[in-house]
PASE-134294 format. One record per residue: residue in one letter; y, x, z of N, C-alpha, C in turn. Coordinates in steps of 0.02 Angstrom, whole numbers, padded with zeros to 5 digits, always signed. Layout:
<recs>
AYXZYXZYXZ;...
</recs>
This chain:
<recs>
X+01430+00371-01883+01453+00371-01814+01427+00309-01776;X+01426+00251-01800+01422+00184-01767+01335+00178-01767;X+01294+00226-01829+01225+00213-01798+01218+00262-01745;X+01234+00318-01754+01229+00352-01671+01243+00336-01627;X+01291+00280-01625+01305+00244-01564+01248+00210-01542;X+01230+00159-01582+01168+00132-01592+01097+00157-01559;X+01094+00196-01581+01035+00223-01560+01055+00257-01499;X+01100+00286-01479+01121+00298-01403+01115+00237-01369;X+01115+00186-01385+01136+00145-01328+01056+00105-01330;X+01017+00113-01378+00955+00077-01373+00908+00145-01324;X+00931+00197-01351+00885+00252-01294+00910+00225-01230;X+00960+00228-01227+00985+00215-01153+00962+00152-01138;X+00965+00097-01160+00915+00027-01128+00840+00058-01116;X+00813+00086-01190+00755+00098-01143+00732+00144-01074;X+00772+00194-01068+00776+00232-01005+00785+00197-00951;X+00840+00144-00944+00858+00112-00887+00792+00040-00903;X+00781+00033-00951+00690+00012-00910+00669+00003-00883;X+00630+00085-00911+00595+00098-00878+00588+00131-00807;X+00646+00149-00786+00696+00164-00731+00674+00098-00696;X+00695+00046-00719+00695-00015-00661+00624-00036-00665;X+00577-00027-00723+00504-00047-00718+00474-00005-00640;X+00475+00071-00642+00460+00108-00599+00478+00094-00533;X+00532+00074-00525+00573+00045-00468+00533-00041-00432;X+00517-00062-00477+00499-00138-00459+00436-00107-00442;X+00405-00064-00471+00325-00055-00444+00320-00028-00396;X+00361-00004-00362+00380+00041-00306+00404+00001-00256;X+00415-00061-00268+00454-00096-00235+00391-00147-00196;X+00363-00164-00276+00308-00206-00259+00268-00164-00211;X+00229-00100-00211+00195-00058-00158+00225-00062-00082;X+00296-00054-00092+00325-00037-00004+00298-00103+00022;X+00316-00174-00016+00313-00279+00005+00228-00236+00037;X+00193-00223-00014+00134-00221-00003+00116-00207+00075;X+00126-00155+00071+00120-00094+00137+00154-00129+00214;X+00210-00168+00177+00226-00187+00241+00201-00251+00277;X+00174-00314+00204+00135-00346+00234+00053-00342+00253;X+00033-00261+00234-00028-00244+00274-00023-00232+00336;X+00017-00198+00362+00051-00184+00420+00077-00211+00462;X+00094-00276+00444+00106-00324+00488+00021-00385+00499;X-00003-00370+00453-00047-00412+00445-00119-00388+00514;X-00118-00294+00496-00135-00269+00568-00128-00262+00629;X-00061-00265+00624-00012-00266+00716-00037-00338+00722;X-00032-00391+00691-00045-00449+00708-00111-00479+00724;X-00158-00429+00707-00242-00458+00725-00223-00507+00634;X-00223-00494+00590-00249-00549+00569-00271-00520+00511;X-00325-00502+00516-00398-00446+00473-00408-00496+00425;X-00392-00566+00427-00427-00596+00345-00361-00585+00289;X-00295-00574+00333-00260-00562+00301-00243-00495+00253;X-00246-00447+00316-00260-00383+00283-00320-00361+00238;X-00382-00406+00239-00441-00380+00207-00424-00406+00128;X-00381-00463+00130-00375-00466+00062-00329-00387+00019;X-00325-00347+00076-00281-00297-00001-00370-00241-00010;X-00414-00249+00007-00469-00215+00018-00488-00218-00028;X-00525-00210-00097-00548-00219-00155-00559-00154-00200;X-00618-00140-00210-00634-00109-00268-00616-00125-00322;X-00601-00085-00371-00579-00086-00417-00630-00123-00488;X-00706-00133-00456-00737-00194-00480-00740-00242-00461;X-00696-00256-00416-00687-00348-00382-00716-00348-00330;X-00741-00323-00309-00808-00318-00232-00743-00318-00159;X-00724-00375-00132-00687-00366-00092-00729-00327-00015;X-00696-00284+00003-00722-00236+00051-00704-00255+00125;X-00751-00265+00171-00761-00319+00221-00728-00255+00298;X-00685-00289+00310-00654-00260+00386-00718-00290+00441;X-00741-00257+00479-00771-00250+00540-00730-00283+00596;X-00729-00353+00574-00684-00402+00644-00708-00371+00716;X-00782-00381+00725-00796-00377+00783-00779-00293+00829;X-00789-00240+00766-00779-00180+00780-00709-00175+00821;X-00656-00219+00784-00587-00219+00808-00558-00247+00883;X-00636-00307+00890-00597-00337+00959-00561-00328+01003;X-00576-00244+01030-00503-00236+01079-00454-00187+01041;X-00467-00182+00972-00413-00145+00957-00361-00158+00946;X-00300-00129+00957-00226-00182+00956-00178-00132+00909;X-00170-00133+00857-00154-00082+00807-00048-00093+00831;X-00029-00044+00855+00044-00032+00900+00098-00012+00850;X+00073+00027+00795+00105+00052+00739+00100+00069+00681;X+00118+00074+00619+00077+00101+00561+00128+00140+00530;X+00156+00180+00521+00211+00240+00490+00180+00260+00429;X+00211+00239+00361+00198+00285+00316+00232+00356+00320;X+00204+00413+00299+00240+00473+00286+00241+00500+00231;X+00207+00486+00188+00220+00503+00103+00163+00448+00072;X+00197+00444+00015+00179+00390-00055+00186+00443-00098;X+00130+00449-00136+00109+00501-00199+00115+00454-00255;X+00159+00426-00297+00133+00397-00357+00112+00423-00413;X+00057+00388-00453+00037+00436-00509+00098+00430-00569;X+00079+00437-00631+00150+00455-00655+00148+00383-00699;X+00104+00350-00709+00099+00297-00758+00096+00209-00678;X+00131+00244-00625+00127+00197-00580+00096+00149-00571;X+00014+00163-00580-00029+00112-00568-00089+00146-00496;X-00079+00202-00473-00105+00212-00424-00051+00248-00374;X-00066+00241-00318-00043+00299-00243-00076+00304-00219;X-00070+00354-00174-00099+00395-00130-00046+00369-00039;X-00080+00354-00022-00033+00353+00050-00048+00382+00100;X-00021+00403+00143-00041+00442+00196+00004+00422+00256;X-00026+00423+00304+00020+00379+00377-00017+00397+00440;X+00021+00378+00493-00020+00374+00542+00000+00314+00588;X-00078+00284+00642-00093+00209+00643-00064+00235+00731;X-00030+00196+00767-00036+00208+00833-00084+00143+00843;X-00123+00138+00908-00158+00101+00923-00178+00111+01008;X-00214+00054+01030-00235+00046+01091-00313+00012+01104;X-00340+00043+01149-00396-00012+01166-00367-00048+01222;X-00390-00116+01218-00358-00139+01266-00384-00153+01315;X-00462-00132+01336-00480-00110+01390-00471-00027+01432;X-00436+00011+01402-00391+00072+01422-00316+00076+01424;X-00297+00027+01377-00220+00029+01403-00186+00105+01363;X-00217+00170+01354-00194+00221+01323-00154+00220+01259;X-00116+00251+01225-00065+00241+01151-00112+00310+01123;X-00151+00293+01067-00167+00352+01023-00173+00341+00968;X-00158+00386+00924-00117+00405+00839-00194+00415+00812;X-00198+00399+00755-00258+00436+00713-00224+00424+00628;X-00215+00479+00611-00187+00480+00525-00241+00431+00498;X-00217+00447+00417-00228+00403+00387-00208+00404+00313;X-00275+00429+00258-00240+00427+00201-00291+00359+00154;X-00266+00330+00136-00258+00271+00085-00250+00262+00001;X-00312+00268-00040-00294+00257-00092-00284+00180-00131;X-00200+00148-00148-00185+00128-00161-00197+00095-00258;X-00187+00040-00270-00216+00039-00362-00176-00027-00376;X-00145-00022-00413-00100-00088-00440-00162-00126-00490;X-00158-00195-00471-00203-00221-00520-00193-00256-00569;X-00159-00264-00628-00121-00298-00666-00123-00366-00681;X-00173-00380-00679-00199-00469-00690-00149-00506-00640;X-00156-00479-00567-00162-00516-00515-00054-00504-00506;X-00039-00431-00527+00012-00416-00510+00017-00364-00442;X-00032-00348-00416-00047-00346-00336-00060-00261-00330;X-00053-00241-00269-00072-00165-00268-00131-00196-00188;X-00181-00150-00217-00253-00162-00169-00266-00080-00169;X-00287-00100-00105-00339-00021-00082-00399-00026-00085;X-00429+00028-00101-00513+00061-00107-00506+00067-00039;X-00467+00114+00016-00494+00130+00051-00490+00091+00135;X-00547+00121+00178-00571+00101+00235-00498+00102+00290;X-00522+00050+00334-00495+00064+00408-00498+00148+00437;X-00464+00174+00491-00490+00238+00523-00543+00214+00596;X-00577+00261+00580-00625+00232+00639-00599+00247+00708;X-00576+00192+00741-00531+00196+00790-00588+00203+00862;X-00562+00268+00908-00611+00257+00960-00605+00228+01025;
</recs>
């Protein structure tokens, strides 16, 4: 009786875990997302370019000058796909934005593949800016 206890209660540590492992990585992604997102609304592209990175180290270069009048107004995630071993997502959102020689508010989606990098601790994207017009 007392080893079935036993072993009930060690399954159960490991469940709640890995329960909270999944949770912290999930946690770590949203920190992520939100200091990309602020890092865009804010103009500050050296900031955001650091989550830019291939998955061979090749950090992937934002187009400062491309951006000059762009003034990024919003960034909404709408779904996070995680894979099941929570080392990649999938994100999908949409960017509100402005030129600020038009003054206009326009949306362009936006899907994002996300990659936890373990060395660093960090979740980085493969993918590009939307080509904003």
């Amino acid at each position: 009786m007392i080893r079935n206890l036993i072993l009930f209660l060690v399954f159960a540590a490991q469940l709640a875990g890995c329960g909270g492992m999944e949770r912290h990585r999930l946690d770590q992604l949203d920190q992520a997302l939100i200091r990309y997102a602020q890092a865009l609304r804010w103009q500050r592209y050296e900031d955001a370019q650091e989550y830019h990175m291939t998955r061979e180290g090749e950090r992937r270069r934002i187009d400062q000058e491309a951006l000059k009048h762009i003034r990024i107004a919003g960034y909404a995630i709408q779904e996070k796909n995680m894979s099941e071993d929570m080392m990649e997502a999938d994100v999908v959102g949409v960017m509100e934005y402005y030129n600020d020689s038009r003054g206009t508010v326009q949306k362009i989606p936006f899907r994002q593949a996300w990659w936890f990098e373990p060395e660093s601790k960090r979740w980085l994207t493969n993918g590009e800016l939307p080509q904003f017009k």
